[in-house]
C-alpha positions as CSV (number, residue, x, y, z in Angstrom):
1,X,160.2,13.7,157.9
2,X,158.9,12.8,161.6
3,X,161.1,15.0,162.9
4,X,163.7,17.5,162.6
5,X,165.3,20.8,163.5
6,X,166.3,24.3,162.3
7,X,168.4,26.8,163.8
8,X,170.3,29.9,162.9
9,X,171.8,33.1,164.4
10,X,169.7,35.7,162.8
11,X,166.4,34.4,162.7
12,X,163.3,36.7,163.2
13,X,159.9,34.6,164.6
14,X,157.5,37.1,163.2
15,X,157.7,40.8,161.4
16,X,156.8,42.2,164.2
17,X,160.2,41.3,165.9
18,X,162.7,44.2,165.6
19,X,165.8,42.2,165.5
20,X,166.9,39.3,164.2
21,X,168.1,37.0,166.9
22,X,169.6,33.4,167.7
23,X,166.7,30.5,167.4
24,X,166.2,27.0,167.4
25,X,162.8,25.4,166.2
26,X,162.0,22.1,166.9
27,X,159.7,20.6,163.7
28,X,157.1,17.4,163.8
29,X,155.4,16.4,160.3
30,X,156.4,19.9,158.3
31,X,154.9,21.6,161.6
32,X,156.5,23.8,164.0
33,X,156.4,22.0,167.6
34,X,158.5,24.2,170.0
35,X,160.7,27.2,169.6
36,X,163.3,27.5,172.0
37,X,164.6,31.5,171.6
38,X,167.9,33.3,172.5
39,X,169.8,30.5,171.6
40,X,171.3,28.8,168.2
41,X,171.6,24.9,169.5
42,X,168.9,22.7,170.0
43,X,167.8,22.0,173.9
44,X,169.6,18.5,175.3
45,X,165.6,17.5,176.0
46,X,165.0,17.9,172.2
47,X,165.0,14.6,170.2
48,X,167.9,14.0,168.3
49,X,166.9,14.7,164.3
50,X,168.3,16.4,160.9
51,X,169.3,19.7,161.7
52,X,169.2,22.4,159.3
53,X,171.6,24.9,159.9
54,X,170.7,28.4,159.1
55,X,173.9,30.5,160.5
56,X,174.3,33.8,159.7
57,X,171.6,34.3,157.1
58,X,168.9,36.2,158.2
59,X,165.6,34.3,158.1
60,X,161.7,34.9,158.9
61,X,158.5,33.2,157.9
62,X,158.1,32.5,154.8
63,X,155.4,34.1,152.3
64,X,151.8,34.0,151.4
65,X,150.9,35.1,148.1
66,X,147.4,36.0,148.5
67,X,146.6,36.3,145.0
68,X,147.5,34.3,142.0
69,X,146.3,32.4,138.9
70,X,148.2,29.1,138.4
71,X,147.4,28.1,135.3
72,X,147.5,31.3,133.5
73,X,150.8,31.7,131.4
74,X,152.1,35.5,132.1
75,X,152.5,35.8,128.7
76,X,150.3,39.3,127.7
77,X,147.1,37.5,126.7
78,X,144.8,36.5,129.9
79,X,142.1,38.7,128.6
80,X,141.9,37.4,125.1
81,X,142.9,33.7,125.4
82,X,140.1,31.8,123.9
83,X,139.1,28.0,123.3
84,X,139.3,25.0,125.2
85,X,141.8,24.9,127.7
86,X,144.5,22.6,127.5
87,X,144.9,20.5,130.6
88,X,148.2,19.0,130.4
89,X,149.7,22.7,129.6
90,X,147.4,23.7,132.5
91,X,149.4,21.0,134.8
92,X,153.1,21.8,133.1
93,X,152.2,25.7,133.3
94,X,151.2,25.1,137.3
95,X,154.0,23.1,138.1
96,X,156.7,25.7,137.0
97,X,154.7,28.5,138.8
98,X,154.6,26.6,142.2
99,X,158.3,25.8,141.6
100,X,158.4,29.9,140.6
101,X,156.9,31.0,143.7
102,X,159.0,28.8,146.1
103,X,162.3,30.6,144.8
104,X,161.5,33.3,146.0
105,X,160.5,32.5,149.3
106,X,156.5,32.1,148.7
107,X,155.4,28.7,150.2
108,X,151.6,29.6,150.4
109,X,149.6,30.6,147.6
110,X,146.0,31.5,147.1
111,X,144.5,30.3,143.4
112,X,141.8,33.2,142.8
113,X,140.8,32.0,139.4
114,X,141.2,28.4,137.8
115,X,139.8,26.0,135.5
116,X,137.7,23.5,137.9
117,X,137.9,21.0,138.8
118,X,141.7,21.0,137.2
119,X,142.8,23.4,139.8
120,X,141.7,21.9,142.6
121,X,143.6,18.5,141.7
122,X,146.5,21.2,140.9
123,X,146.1,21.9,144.2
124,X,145.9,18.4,146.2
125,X,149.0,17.4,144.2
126,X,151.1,20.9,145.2
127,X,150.2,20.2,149.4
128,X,152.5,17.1,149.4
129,X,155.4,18.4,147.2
130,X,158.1,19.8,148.8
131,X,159.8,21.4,146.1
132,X,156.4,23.5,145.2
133,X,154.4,26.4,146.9
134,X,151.2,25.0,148.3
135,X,148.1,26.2,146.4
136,X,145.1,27.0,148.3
137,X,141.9,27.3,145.2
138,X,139.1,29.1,144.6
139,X,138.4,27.8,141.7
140,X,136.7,29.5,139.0
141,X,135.3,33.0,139.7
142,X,131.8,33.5,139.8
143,X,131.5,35.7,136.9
144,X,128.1,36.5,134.9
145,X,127.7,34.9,130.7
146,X,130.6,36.4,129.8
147,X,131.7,38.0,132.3
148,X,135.3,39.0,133.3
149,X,136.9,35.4,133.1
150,X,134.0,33.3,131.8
151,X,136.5,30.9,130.1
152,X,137.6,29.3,133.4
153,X,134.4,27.9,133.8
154,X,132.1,30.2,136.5
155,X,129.1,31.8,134.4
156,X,125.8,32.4,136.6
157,X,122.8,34.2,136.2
158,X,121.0,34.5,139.1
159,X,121.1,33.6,143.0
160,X,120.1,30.1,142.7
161,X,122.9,29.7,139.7
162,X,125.1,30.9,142.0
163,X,124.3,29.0,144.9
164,X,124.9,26.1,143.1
165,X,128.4,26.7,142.0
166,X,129.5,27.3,145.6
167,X,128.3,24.1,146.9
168,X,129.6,22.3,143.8
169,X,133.1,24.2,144.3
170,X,132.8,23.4,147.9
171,X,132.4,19.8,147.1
172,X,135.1,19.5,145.1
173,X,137.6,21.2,147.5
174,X,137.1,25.0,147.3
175,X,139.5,26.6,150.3
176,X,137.6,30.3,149.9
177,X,134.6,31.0,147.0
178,X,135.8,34.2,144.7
179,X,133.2,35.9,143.0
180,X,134.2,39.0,140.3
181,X,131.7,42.0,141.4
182,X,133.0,44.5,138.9
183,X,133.8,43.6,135.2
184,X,137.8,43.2,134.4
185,X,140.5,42.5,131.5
186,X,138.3,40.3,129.6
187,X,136.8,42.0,126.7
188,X,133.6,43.2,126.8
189,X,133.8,43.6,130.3
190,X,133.8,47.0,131.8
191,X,136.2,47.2,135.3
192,X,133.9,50.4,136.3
193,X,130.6,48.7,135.8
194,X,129.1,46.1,139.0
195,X,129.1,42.6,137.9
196,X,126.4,41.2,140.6
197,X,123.5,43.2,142.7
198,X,124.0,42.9,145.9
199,X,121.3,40.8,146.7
200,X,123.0,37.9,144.6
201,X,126.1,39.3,146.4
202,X,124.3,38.0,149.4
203,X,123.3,35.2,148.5
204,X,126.8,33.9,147.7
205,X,127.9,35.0,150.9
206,X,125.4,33.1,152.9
207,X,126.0,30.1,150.6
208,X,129.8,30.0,151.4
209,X,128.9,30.8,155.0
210,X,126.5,27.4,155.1
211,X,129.6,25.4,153.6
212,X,132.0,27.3,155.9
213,X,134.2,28.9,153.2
214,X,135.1,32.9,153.0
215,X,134.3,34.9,150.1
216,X,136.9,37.3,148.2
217,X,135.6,39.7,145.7
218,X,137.4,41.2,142.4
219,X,136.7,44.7,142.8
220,X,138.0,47.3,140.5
221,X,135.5,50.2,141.0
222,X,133.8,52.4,143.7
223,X,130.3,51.0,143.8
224,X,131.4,47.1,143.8
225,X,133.6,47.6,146.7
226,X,130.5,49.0,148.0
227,X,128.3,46.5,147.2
228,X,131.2,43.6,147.8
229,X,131.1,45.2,152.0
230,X,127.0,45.4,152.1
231,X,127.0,42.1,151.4
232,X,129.3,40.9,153.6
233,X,132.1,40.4,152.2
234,X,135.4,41.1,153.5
235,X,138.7,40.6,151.7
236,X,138.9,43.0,148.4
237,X,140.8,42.0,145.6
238,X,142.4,44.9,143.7
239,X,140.3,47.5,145.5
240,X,141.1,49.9,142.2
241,X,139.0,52.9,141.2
242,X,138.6,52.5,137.8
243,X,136.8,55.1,136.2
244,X,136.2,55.5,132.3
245,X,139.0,57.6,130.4
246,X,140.6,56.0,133.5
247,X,140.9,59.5,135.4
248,X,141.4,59.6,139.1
249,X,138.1,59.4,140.7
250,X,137.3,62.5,143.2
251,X,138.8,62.7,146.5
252,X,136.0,63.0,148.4
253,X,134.9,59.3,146.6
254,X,138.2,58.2,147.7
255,X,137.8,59.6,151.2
256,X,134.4,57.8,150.9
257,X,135.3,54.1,150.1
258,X,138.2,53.8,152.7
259,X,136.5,54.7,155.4
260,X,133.2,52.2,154.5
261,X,136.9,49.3,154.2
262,X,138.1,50.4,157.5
263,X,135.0,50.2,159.0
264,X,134.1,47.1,157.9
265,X,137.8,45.6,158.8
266,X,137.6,45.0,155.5
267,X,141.1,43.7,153.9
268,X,142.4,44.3,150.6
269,X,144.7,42.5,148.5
270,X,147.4,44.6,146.4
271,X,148.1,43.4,143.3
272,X,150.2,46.5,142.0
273,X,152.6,43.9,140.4
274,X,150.3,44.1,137.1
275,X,150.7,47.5,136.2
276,X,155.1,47.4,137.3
277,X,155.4,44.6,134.8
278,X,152.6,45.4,132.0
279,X,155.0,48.9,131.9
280,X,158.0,46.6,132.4
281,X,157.3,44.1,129.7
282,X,154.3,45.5,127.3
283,X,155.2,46.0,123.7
284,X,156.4,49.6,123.5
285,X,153.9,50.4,120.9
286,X,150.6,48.5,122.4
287,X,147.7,50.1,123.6
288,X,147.5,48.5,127.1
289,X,150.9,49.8,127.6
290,X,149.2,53.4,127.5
291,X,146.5,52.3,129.6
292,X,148.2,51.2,132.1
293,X,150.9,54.3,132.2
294,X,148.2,56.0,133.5
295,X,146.3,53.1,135.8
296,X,149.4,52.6,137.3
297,X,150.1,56.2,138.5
298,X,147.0,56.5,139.6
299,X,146.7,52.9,141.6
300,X,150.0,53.8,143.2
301,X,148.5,57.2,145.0
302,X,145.1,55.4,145.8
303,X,147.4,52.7,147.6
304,X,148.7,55.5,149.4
305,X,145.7,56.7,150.5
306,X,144.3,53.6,151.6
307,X,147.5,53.0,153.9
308,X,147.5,56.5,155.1
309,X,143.6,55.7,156.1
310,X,144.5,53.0,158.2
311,X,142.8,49.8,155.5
312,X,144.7,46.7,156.0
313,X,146.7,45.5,153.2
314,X,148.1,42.4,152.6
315,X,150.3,41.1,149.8
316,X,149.2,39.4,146.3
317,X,150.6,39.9,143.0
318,X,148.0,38.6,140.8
319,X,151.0,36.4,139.2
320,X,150.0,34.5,136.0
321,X,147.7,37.3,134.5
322,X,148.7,39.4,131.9
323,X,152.6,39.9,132.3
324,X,152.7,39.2,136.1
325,X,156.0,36.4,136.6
326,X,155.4,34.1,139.5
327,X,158.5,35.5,141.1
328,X,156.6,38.7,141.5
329,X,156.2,38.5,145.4
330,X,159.6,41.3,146.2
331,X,158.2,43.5,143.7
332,X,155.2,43.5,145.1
333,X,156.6,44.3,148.5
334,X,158.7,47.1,147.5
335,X,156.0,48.4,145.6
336,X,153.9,48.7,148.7
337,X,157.4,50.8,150.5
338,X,156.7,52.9,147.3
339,X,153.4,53.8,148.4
340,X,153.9,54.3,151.7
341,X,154.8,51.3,154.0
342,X,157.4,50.8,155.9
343,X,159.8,48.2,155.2
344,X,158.4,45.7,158.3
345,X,154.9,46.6,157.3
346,X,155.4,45.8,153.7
347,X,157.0,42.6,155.5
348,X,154.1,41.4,157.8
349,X,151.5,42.4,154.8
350,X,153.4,39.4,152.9
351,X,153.2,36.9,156.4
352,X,151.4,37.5,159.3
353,X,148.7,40.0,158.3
354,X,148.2,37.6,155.4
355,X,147.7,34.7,157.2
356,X,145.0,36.4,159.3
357,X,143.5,37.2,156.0
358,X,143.5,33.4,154.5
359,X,142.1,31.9,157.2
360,X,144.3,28.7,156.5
361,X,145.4,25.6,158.9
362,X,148.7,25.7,159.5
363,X,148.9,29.3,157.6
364,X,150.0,31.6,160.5
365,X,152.6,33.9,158.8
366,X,154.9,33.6,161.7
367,X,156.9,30.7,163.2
368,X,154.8,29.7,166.2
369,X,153.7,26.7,167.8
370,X,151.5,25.1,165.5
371,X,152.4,27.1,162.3
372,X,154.3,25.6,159.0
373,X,157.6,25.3,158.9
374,X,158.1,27.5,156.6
375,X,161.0,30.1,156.6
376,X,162.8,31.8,153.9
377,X,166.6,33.2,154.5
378,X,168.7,36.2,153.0
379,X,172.5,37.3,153.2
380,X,170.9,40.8,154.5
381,X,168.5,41.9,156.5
382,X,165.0,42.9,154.7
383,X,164.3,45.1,157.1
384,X,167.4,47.7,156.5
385,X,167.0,46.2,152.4
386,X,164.3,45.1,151.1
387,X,165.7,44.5,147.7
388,X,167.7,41.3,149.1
389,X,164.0,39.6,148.5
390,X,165.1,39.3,145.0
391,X,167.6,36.6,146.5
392,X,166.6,34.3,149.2
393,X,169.5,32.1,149.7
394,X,167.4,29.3,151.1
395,X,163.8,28.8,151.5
396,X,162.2,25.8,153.6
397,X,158.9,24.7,153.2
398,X,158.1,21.9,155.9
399,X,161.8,21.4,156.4
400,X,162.6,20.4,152.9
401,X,165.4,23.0,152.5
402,X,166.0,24.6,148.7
403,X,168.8,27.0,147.5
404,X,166.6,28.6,144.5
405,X,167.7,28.8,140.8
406,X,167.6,31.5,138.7
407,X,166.2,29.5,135.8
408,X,163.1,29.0,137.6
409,X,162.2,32.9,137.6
């Protein structure tokens, strides 16, 4: 649509706005154009177009899931799953989470682990469909032989190995290069033992920086976040402190780590939405289930302290892995109130402090000149109630306006 316009009584440009007030956004080719402010009709100078009326539901920029795996199933067995993958399932399975994440008011997401070069056509096809969440891809993680998510197609050993998979991921339409530096899920793969040195660390930093991408690290113990900021790298996935026996590492470790992130502006990515629905949706007898009783606790409180240290969060759920649902963003919000955020800052961790994060065109995380136009709307104000997330009454990605279903959860 060349042009078109949205307005609405209650809308908020940003997180950082305190109240929701009256605004009309003028909106060119999905983008936003002009923003007139204080008032709910369209200036007379405006060009006539398709107006979408927002009235009295309260509306903001939409969300950025900064952390998701599109082609993984949700079903319990991402660390297990074996054989050759299944493209057309791969496609059907991606197409339900886009159309997952979009009802609830995500219309960015960021692929940090996919089959290439399947998820990066996944990806091209999402960036023109309006009734999808775009999908920015990683492709697969760079992960040693057999490392935590070999199967997706990212084994190296060694710096020039490496090296080579970031250009060839680059080439093939790579938005940021993810690289696992600690071991994870998969079996045989220890979250508490560092995947790379950081020399090789290095060396896939300075081989994303030659084809201009960033680089976002799985981190899930003390020493790879360590290693993960010496070599330059500065968006943490997970940032967990896994230990074995999974005991709460020592506070002055703790103490330690957050203040090498904060120094290094460092910015992790959540992801407590794992442990909510592995206790959530786990068989009540399985063995993960106990795990994760106690991971949980313990990743809630270190979440704390990472807040209360002044680390930048921003939002991912980790949807598509293990029992994460691609409808996971509100839980992931008020999961981050639960340890400490305020409603606002939970808020702007999902948008605007995101946004910074992705380093996206058109990603911005607020409704500004230049920015998608992408807003999602509620009967209540977030702010005051942040369990209305569960319920957007209308989400717009680009214009194309969508009253979600519940049968797409």
């Amino acid at each position: 649509m060349a042009n078109a316009i949205v307005i609405g009584r209650r809308i908020r440009l940003d997180h950082e706005q305190p109240c929701a007030q009256p605004a009309a956004i003028l909106v060119r080719e999905g983008i936003v154009e002009e923003v007139s402010r204080g008032c709910d009709r369209a200036p007379s100078r405006w060009p006539m177009a398709p107006t979408i009326d927002l009235g009295e539901l309260v509306a903001g920029p939409a969300f950025i899931d900064m952390h998701v795996h599109v082609t993984e199933g949700a079903r319990g067995d991402s660390d297990v799953v074996s054989g050759p993958i299944d493209s057309g399932e791969c496609r059907t399975q991606a197409r339900h989470a886009l159309e997952s994440l979009l009802s609830v008011g995500v219309t960015v997401a960021r692929d940090c682990g996919g089959p290439a070069p399947l998820v990066f056509q996944i990806s091209r096809n999402a960036q023109a469909a309006s009734d999808q969440a775009r999908l920015y891809s990683a492709g697969a993680p760079l992960t040693p032989p057999g490392g935590h998510a070999a199967r997706m197609g990212g084994e190296a050993s060694g710096g020039f190995a490496l090296e080579k998979l970031v250009e060839n991921f680059a080439a093939a339409g790579a938005t940021q290069i993810k690289v696992m530096a600690s071991g994870g899920g998969t079996a045989g793969s220890n979250p508490w033992d560092a995947a790379f040195t950081t020399a090789e660390l290095e060396r896939v930093v300075a081989a994303s920086r030659a084809v201009g991408l960033p680089v976002t690290a799985h981190c899930l113990s003390a020493n790879s976040i360590r290693q993960a900021l010496a070599a330059g790298i500065r968006v943490i996935e997970h940032a967990k402190l896994r230990s074995p026996g999974d005991r709460r590492i020592d506070e002055e470790t703790r103490a330690e780590v957050a203040r090498a992130l904060v120094n290094h502006e460092a910015v992790v990515v959540s992801t407590l939405s794992v442990g909510h629905y592995v206790l959530e949706r786990a068989p009540a007898a399985s063995e993960i289930r106990a795990v994760w009783s106690r991971r949980q606790h313990n990743d809630l409180l270190d979440t704390r302290d990472l807040i209360e240290s002044g680390v930048t969060i921003v939002a991912g759920t980790d949807a598509g892995w293990r029992w994460t649902p691609f409808d996971a963003m509100p839980t992931e919000l008020s999961l981050l109130t639960q340890s400490g955020m305020s409603a606002a800052e939970a808020l702007r961790a999902g948008t605007m402090t995101a946004a910074d994060a992705a380093r996206l065109p058109g990603v911005k995380g607020r409704l500004t000149v230049g920015s998608f136009a992408d807003l999602a709307a509620y009967s209540a104000d977030p702010h005051t109630n942040i369990t209305v997330l569960e319920s957007a009454a209308c989400v717009v990605r680009g214009v194309a306006a969508k009253h979600p279903s519940p049968e797409l959860r």
